[in-house]
C-alpha positions as CSV (number, residue, x, y, z in Angstrom):
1,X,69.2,67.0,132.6
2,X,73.0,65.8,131.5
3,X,75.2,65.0,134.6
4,X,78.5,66.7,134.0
5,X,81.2,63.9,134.9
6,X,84.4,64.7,137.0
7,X,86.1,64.4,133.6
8,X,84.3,66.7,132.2
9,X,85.3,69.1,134.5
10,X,89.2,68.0,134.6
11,X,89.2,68.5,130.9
12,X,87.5,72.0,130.8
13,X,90.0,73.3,133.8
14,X,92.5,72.3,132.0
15,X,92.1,73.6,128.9
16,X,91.3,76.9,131.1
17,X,94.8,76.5,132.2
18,X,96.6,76.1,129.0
19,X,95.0,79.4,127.6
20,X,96.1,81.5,130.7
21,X,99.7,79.9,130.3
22,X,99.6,81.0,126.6
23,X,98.4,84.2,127.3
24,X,101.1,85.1,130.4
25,X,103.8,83.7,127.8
26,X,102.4,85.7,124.7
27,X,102.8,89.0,127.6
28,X,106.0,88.9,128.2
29,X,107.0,88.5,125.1
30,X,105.1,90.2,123.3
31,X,107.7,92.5,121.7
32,X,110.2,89.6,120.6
33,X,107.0,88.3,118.9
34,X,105.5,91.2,117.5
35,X,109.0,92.4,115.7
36,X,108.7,88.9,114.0
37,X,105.4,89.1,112.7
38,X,106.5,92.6,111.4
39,X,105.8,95.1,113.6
40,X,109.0,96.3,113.2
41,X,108.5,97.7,109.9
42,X,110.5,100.8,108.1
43,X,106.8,102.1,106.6
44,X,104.9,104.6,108.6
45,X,102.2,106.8,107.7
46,X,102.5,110.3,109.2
47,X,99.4,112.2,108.2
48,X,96.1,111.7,105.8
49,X,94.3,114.9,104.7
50,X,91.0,114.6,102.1
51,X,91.1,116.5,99.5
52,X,87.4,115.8,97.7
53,X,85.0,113.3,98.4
54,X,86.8,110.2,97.0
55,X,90.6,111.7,97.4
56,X,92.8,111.4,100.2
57,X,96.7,112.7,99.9
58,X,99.0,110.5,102.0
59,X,102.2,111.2,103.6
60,X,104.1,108.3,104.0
61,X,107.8,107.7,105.6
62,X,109.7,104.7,104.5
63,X,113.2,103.6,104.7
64,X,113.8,107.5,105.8
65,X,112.6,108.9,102.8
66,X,109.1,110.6,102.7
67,X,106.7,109.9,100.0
68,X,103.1,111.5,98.7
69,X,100.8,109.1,97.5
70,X,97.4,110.1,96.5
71,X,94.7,107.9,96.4
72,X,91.2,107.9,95.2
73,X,88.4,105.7,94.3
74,X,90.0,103.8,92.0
75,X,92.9,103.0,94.4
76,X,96.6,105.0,94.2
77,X,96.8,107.2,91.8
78,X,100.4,109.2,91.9
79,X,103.3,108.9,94.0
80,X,105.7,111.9,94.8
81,X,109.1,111.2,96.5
82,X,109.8,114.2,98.9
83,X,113.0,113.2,100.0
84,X,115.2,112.1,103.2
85,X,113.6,112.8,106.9
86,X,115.2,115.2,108.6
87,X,114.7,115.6,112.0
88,X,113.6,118.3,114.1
89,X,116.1,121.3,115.4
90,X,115.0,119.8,118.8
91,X,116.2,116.5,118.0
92,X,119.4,117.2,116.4
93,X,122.7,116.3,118.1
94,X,125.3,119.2,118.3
């Protein structure tokens, strides 16, 4: 059987270390980080409803305009612009 060698050990407890550090980092900011790898996008899909067996009609929001796509088996198939998002009688400032 191999012996395993005090460097062996320093190596692998420090390489333990390093990931920990990374991950603690990568925590506390993780919002800085995720707006630049883009999760800070303007696209958002709101709602997917089938509509056959191979269709799917998409509601999509982007740059505060809503948009219809409907898509099928041989990928997106027509887009409909709907218009600017309003929001909700709820939301709206007086």
């Amino acid at each position: 059987m191999a012996e395993v060698g005090l460097t062996q050990v320093i190596v692998v407890v420090g390489f333990l270390a390093v990931l920990i550090a990374v991950q603690i980092v990568l925590r506390r900011h993780a919002t800085g980080i995720g707006n630049r790898l883009g999760r800070g996008r303007e696209i958002r899909l709101v709602e997917v409803t089938p509509i056959g067996q191979h269709e799917r009609l998409c509601l999509v929001e982007a740059d505060g305009q809503r948009i219809l796509v409907l898509t099928g088996r041989q990928g997106a198939g027509a887009f409909l612009q709907l218009g600017q998002v309003t929001p909700p009688a709820s939301q709206a400032q007086p």
